[in-house]
C-alpha positions as a Markdown table, in Angstrom:
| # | Residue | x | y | z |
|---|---|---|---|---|
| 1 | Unk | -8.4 | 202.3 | -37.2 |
| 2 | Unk | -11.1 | 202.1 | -34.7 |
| 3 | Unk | -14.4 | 200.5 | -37.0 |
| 4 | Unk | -17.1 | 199.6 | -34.9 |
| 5 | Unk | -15.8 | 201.0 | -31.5 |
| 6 | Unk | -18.3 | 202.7 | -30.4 |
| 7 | Unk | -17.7 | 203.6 | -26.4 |
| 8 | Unk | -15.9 | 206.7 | -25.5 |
| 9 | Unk | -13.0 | 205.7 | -23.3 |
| 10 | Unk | -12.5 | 209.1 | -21.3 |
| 11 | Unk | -9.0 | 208.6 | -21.2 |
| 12 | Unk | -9.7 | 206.1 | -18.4 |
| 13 | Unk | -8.6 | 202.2 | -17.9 |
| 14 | Unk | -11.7 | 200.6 | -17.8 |
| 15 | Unk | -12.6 | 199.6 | -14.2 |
| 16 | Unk | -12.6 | 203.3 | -13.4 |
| 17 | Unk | -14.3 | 204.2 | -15.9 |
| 18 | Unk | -17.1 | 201.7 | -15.1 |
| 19 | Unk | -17.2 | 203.1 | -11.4 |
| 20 | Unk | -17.3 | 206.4 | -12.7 |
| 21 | Unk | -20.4 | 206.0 | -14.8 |
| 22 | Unk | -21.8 | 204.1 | -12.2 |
| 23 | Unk | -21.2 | 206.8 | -9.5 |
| 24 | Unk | -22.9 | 209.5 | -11.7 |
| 25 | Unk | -25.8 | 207.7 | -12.8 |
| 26 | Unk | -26.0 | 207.5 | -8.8 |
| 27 | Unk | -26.2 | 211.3 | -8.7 |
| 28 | Unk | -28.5 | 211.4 | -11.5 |
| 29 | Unk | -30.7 | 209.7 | -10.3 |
| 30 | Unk | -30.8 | 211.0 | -6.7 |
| 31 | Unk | -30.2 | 214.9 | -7.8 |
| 32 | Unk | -32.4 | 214.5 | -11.1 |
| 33 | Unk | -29.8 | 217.4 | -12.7 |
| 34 | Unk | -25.9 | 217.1 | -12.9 |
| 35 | Unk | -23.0 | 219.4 | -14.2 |
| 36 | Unk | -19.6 | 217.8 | -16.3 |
| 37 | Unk | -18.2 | 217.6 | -19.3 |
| 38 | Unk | -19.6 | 217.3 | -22.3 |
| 39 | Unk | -17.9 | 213.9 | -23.2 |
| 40 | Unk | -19.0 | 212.5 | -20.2 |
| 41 | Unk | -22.3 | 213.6 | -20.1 |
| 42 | Unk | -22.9 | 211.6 | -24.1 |
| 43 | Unk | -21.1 | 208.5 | -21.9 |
| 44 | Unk | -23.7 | 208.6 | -19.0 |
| 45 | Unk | -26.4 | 209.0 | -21.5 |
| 46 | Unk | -25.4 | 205.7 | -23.1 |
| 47 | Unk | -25.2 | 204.1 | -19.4 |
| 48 | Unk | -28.5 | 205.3 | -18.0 |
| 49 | Unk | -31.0 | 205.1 | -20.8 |
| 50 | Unk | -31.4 | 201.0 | -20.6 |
| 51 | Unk | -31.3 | 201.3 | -16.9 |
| 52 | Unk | -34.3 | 203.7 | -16.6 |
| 53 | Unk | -36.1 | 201.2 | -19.2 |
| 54 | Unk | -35.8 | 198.3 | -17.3 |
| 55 | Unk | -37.1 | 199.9 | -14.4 |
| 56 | Unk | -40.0 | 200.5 | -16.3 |
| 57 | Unk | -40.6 | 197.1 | -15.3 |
| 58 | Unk | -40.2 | 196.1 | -11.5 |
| 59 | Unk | -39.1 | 192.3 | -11.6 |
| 60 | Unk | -36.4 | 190.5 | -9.2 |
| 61 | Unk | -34.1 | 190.3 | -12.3 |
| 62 | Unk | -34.3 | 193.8 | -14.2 |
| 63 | Unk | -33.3 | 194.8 | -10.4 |
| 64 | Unk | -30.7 | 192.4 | -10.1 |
| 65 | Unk | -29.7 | 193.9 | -13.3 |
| 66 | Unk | -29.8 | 197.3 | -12.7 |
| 67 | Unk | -28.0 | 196.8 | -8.9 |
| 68 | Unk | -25.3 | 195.1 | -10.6 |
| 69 | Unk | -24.5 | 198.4 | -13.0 |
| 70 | Unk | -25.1 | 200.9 | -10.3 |
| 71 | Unk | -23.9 | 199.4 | -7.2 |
| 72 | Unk | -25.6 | 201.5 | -4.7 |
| 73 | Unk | -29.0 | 200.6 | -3.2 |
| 74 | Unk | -30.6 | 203.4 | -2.2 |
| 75 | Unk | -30.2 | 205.0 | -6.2 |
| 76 | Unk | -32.0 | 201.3 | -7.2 |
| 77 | Unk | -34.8 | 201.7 | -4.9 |
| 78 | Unk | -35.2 | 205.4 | -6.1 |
| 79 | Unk | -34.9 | 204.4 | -9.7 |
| 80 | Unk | -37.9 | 202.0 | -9.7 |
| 81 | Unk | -39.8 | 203.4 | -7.0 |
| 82 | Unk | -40.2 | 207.3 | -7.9 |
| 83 | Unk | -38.3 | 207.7 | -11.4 |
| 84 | Unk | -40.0 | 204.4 | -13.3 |
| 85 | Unk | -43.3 | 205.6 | -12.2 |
| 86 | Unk | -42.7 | 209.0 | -13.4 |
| 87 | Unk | -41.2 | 208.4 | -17.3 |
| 88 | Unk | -43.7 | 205.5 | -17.7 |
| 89 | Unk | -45.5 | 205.7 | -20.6 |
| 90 | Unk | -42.4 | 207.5 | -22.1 |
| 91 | Unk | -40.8 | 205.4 | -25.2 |
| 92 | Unk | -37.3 | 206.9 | -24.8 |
| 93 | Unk | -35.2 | 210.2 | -24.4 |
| 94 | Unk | -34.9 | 210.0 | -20.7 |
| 95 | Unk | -32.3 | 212.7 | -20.9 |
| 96 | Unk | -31.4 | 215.8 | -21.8 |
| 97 | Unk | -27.9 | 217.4 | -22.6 |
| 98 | Unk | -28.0 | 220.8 | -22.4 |
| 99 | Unk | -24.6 | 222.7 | -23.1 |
| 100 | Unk | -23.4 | 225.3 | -20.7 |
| 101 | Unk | -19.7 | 226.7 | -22.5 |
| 102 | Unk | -16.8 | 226.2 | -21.3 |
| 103 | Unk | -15.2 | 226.1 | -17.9 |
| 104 | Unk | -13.0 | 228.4 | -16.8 |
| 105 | Unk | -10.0 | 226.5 | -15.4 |
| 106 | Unk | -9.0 | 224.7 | -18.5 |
| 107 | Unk | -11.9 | 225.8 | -20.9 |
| 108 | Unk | -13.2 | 222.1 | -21.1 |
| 109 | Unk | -17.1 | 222.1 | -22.9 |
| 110 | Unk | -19.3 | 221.6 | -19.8 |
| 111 | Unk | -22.8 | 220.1 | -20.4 |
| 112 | Unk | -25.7 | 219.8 | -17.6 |
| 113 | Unk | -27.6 | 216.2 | -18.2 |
| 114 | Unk | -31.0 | 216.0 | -16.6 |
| 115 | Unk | -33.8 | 213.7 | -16.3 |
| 116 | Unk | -36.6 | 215.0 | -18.8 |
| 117 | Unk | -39.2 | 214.2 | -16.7 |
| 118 | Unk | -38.3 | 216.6 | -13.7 |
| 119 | Unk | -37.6 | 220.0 | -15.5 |
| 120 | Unk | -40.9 | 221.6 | -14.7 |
| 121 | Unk | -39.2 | 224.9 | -16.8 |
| 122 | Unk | -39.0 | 223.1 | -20.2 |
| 123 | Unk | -43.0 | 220.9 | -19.3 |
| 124 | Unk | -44.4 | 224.4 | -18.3 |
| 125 | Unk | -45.7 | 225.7 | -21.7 |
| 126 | Unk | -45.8 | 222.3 | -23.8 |
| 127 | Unk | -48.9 | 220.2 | -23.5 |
| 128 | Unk | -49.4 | 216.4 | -24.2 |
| 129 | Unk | -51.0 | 216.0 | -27.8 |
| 130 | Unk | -54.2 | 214.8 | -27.6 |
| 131 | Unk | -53.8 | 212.0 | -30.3 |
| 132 | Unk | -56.9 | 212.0 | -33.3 |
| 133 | Unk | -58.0 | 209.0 | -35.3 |
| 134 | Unk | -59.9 | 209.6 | -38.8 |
| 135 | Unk | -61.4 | 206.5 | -38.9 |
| 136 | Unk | -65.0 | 207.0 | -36.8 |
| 137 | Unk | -65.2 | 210.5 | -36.3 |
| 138 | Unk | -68.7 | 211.8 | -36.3 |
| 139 | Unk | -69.6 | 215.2 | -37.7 |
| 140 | Unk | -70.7 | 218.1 | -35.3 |
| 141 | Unk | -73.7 | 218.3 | -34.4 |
| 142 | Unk | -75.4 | 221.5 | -35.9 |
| 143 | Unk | -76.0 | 224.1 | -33.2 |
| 144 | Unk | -78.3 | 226.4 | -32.8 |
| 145 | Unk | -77.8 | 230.2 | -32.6 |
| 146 | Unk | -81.5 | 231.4 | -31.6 |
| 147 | Unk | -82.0 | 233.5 | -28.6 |
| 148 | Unk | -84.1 | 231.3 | -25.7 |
| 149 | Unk | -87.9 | 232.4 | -25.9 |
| 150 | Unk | -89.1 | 235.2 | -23.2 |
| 151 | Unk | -91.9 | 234.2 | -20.5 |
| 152 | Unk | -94.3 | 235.9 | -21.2 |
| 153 | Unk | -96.5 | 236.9 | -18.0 |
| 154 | Unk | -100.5 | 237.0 | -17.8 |
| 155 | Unk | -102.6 | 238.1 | -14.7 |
| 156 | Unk | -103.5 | 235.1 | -13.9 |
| 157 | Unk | -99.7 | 234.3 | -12.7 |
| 158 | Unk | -98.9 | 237.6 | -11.0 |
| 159 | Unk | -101.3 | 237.0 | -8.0 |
């Protein structure tokens, strides 16, 4: 029985599986967009979310952190340089699984797993709530619907 283990194996021992993970969270995070499976895509999402939230915070140690799960230093530098700066004041969901069928070799479920924060398509039409408080709100002032008074001309003032 397998209580409490959580982590999807992939049918992989697990140094590859770690250098797998780590190679697509690399091409996550430089493409912003990648297709595979649908098991793998869950398996990334588990590996990348913590990374993107400590990037959220640029210290020597969350990048000592995050270099020593991705292992590539250009992906680090793009992580908390352009990627932190855009999700930051997002509290979570950095990704998005979207399911594309099934490929055609050996009808495996395929999945594309994005970054939310770059899909212009899906952030088109939605805007950002504009958050309300009760507490303090003041009443509208009443407005007025008269019609503004015409000048009336004398003789005096056409001269």
């Amino acid at each position: 029985m397998r209580h409490g283990k959580k982590n999807n194996h992939l049918g992989r021992q697990a140094a590859h599986r770690k250098s797998m993970l780590a190679n697509m969270a690399c091409s996550l995070i430089e493409h912003k967009r990648i297709n595979t499976t649908v098991a793998k895509a869950k398996a990334l999402k588990q590996f990348v979310e913590p990374l993107v939230t400590k990037s959220k915070e640029d210290t020597t140690h969350n990048r000592r952190i995050v270099m020593s799960k991705l292992r590539q230093k250009d992906a680090v530098a793009e992580l908390f340089r352009d990627v932190a700066v855009k999700v930051g004041d997002r509290p979570g969901g950095y990704t998005r699984i979207i399911k594309l069928g099934n490929r055609l070799g050996d009808n495996a479920d395929m999945a594309m797993i994005e970054l939310v924060d770059y899909n212009e398509i899906y952030n088109l039409g939605k805007t950002k709530k504009k958050s309300t408080r009760r507490a303090g709100k003041k009443a509208p002032a009443a407005v007025t619907t008269e019609a503004p008074a015409k000048e009336v001309k004398t003789n005096d003032e056409e001269e």
